[in-house]
C-alpha positions as CSV (number, residue, x, y, z in Angstrom):
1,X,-9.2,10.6,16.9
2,X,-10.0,9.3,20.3
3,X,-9.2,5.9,22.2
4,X,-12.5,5.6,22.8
5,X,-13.9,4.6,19.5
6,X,-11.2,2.7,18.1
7,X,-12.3,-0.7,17.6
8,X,-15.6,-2.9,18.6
9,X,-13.8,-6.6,18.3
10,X,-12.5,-9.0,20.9
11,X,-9.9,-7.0,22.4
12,X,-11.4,-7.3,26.0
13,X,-11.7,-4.0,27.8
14,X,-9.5,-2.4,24.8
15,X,-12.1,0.6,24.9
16,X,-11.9,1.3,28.7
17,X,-8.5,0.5,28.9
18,X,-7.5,3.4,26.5
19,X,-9.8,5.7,28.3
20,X,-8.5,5.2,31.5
21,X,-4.5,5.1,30.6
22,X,-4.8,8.6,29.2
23,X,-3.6,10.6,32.6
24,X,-0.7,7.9,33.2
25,X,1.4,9.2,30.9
26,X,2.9,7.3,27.3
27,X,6.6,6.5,28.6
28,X,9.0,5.3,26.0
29,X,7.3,1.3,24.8
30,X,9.7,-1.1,24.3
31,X,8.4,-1.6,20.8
32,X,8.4,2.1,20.3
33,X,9.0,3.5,16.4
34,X,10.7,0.9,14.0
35,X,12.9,-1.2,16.4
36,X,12.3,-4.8,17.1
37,X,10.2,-7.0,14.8
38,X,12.4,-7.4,11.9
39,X,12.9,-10.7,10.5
40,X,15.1,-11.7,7.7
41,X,13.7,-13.0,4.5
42,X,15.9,-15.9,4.0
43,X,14.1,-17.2,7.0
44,X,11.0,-18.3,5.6
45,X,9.2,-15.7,7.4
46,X,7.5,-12.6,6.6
47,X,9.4,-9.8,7.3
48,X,6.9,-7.4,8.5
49,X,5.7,-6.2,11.7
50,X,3.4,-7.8,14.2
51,X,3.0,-11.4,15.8
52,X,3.0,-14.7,14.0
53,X,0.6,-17.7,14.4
54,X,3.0,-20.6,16.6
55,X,3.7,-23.2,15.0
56,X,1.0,-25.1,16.0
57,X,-2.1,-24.7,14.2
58,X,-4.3,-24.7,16.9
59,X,-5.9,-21.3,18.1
60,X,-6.1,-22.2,21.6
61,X,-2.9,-22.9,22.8
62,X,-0.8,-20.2,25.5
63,X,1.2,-18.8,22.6
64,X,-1.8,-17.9,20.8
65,X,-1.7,-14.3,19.4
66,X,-5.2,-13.1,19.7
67,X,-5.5,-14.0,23.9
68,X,-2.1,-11.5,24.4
69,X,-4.0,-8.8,23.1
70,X,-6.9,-9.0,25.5
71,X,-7.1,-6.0,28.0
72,X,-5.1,-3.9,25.8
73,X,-5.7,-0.3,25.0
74,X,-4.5,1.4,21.2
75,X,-1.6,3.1,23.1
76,X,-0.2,-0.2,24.4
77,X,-0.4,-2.2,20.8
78,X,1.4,1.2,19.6
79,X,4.1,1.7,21.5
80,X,4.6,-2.5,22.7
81,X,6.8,-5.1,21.3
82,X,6.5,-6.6,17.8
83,X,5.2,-9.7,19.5
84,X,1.8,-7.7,21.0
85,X,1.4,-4.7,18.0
86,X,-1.4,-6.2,16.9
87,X,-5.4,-6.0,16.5
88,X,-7.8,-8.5,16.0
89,X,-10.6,-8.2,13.3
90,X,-13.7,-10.6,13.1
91,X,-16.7,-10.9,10.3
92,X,-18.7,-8.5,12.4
93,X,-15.4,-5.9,13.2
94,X,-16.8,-2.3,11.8
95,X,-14.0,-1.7,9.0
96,X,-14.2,2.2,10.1
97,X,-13.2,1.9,13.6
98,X,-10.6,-1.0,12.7
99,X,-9.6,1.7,10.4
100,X,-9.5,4.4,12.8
101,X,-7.3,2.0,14.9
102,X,-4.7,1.2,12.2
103,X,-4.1,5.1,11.9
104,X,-4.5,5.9,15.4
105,X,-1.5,3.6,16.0
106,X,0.8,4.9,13.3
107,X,0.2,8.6,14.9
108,X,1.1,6.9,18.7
109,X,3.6,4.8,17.4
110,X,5.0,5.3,14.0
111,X,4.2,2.0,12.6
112,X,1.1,0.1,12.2
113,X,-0.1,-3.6,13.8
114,X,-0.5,-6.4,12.0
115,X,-3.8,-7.2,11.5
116,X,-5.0,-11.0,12.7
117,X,-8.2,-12.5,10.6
118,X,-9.3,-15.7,10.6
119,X,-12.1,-17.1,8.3
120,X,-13.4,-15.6,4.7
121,X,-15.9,-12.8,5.8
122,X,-12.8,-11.7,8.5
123,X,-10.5,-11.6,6.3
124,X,-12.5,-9.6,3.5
125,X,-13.1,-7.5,6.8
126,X,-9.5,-6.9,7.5
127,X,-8.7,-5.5,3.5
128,X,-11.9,-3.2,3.6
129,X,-10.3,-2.1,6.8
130,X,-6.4,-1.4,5.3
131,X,-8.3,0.2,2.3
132,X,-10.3,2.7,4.4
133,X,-7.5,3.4,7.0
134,X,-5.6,4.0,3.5
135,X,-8.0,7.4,2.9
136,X,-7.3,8.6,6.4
137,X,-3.9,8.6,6.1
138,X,-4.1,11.0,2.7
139,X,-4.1,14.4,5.1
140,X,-1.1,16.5,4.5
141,X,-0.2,16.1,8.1
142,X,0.1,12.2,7.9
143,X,2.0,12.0,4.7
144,X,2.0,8.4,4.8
145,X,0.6,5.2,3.6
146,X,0.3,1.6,3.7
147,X,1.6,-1.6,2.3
148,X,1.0,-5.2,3.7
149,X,2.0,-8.6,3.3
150,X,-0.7,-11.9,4.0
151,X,0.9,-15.0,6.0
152,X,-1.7,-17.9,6.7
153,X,-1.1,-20.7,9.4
154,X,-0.5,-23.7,7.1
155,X,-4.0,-24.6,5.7
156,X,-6.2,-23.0,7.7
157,X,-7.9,-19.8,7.1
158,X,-5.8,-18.1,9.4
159,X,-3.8,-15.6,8.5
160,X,-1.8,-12.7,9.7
161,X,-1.5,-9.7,7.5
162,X,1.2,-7.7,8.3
163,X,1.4,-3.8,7.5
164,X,3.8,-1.4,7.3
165,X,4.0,2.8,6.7
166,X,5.0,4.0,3.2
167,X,5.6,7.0,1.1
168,X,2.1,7.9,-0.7
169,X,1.2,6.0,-3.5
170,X,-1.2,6.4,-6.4
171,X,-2.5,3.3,-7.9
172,X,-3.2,3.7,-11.7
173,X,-5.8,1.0,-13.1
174,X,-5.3,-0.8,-16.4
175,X,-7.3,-3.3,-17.3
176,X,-4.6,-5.3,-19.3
177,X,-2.5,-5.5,-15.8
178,X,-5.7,-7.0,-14.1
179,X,-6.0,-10.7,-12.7
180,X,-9.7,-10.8,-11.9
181,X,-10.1,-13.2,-9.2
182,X,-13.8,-14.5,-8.6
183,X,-15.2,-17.3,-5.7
184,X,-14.0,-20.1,-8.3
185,X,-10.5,-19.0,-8.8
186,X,-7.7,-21.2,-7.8
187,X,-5.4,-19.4,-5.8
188,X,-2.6,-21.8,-6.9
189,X,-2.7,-21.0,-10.3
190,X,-4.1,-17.3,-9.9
191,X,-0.2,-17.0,-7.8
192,X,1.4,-18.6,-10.4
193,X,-0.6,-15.4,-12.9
194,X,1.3,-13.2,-10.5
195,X,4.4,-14.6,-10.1
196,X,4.9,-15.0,-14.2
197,X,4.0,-11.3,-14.5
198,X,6.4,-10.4,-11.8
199,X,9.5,-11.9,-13.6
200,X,8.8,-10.2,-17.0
201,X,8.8,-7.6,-15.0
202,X,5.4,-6.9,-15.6
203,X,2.7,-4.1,-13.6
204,X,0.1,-7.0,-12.1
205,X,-3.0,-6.4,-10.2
206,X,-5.5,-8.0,-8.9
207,X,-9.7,-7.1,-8.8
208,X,-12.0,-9.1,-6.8
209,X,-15.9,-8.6,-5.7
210,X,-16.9,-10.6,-2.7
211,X,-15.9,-11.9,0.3
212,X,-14.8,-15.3,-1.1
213,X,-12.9,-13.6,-4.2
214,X,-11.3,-11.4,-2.1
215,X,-9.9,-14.0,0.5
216,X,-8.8,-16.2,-3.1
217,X,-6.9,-12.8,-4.0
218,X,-5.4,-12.5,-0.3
219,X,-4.6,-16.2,-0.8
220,X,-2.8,-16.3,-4.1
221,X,-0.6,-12.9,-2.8
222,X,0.7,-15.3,0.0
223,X,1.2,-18.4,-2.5
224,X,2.7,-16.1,-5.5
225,X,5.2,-15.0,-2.3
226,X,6.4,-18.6,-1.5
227,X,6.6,-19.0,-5.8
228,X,9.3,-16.1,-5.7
229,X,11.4,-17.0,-2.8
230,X,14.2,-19.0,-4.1
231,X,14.5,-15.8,-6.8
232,X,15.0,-13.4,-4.3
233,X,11.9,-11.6,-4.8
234,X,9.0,-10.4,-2.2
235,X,5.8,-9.2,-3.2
236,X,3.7,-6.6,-1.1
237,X,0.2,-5.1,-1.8
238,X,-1.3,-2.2,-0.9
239,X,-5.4,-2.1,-2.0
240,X,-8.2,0.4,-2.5
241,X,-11.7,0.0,-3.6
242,X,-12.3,1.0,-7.0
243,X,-15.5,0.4,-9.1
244,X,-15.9,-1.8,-12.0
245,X,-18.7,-2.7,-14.1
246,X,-20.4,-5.8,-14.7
247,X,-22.6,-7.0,-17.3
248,X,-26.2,-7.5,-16.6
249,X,-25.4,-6.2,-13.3
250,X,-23.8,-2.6,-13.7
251,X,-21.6,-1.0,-11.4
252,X,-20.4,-3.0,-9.0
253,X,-17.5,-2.2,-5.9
254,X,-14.5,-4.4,-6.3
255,X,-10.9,-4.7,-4.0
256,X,-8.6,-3.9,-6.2
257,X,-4.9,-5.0,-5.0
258,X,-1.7,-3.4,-6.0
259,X,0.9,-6.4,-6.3
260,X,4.8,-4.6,-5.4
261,X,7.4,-7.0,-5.9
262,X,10.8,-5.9,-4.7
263,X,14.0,-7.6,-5.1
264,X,15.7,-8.8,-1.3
265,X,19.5,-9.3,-1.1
C-alpha cells in the first residue's frame, strides 16, 4: 500500500509529506521496532504504545498530542518515538484509509500507533478502523494481529486507544459470554459485568450497535481496567464486526469486543 492514500484526517500535509520523503531514504527512527514506550503497570498508566493526553484536560495546550503529529508522513509516526507514533481519527476519518494506515505502519515499523479520538461518532470511528485494519493483517505474509487498550483524559470524551501487534486470534462468539451494551447502558456498572466475569475466570464479551453503544462499550473496557488494578489484572480487547439479529428489525451489524484479561506481576 502506498503513502499516498493513507489517511484523510487532520494530519496536516501527512499525504504530501509521505510522498515526498520517499527518495530520502528510511534511516534507523529513534522509535524504531519495540523500544521505547513501555510503561509499567503499577504506574497507573497504560502500558501500551503511543502518546498520552497531559495532564491537563485541555486540548489546546503545547503538550497536546494531536498538534505534534501535524506535518507528519506514515513513515515518520512509524519509525518515531513513542511520544509521536500516533494518528489522529475524527467523525468524518474514512475507517479504510485509517485502516490502511494502522497496517501500513506495522509493515514500516513493527508496531502500530495509538490511535487518538475524541467525541462519540470519533471514537466509534477509531474501532471500525482497528476492526478493518484487523482483516488486512490476516495475509499469510503479515501473520499478525491486533489488541488495544482505551485511556480517556479524566471525564472528557477523550481518549487514547493504544494498540499493539499480536499473534493471530480467532474470536469464537457465544451468546452466554455476551454483555450487550446499548446507548442506555451505564458504563459503570456494564465494567463492573466485566470485571466480575474476569475473576471467575470467566470468557466475557461485549456486542454493541451504534455509535453511542459502542463508545459505552469502549468506556466500561477503560473503567473495568481501573476495577482490576489493585488485583493485578489488565484487560485488553481486540474487536471485529460480527452480525446479530434483532427483533422487529432483522439483521443488524454489531462491534463485537473480545475482553483479554492477563495477569501483570
Amino acid at each position: 500500500m502506498s503513502s499516498s492514500s493513507v489517511l484523510d484526517q487532520s494530519l496536516g500535509d501527512i499525504i504530501k509529506k509521505s510522498n515526498s520523503s520517499r527518495g530520502r531514504g528510511r534511516g534507523r527512527g529513534r522509535g524504531r521496532g519495540r523500544r521505547g514506550g513501555r510503561r509499567s503497570f503499577s504506574s497507573g498508566r497504560s502500558n501500551g504504545y503511543g502518546p498520552r493526553f497531559p495532564r491537563s484536560r485541555s486540548f489546546g495546550n503545547r503538550g497536546n498530542p494531536y498538534q505534534r503529529l501535524n506535518g507528519m508522513s506514515i513513515e515518520e509516526i512509524a519509525l518515531g518515538h513513542a511520544g509521536s507514533r500516533a494518528i489522529k481519527v475524527s467523525a468524518e476519518s474514512n475507517v479504510k484509509k485509517v485502516a490502511g494506515a494502522v497496517c501500513h505502519c506495522i509493515r514500516i515499523g513493527g508496531v502500530p500507533p495509538a490511535i487518538l479520538a475524541k467525541g462519540i461518532s470519533a471514537i466509534n470511528q477509531a474501532i471500525k478502523s482497528i476492526a478493518i485494519a484487523r482483516t488486512y493483517l490476516e495475509d499469510k505474509h503479515s501473520k499478525a494481529d491486533l489488541v488495544a487498550q482505551p485511556s480517556f483524559d479524566g471525564q472528557s470524551a477523550a481518549c487514547v486507544i493504544h494498540c499493539r501487534r499480536s499473534a493471530p486470534m480467532k474470536l469464537e462468539f457465544s451468546d452466554s459470554d455476551q454483555l450487550t451494551v446499548t446507548n442506555k447502558t451505564n458504563p459503570y456498572k456494564c465494567a463492573g459485568a466485566i470485571a466480575a466475569k474476569i475473576r471467575n475466570k470467566e470468557r466475557v464479551g461485549l456486542s454493541a450497535i451504534g455509535p453511542i453503544s459502542v463508545f459505552h462499550a469502549v468506556e466500561a473496557l477503560a473503567v473495568a481496567r481501573t476495577f482490576l488494578r489493585s488485583e493485578r489484572v489488565d484487560v485488553k480487547f481486540t474487536v471485529q464486526f460480527n452480525k446479530v439479529e434483532i427483533s422487529g428489525k432483522g439483521d443488524m451489524s454489531a462491534m463485537y469486543f473480545a475482553c483479554l484479561p492477563r495477569k501483570v506481576f
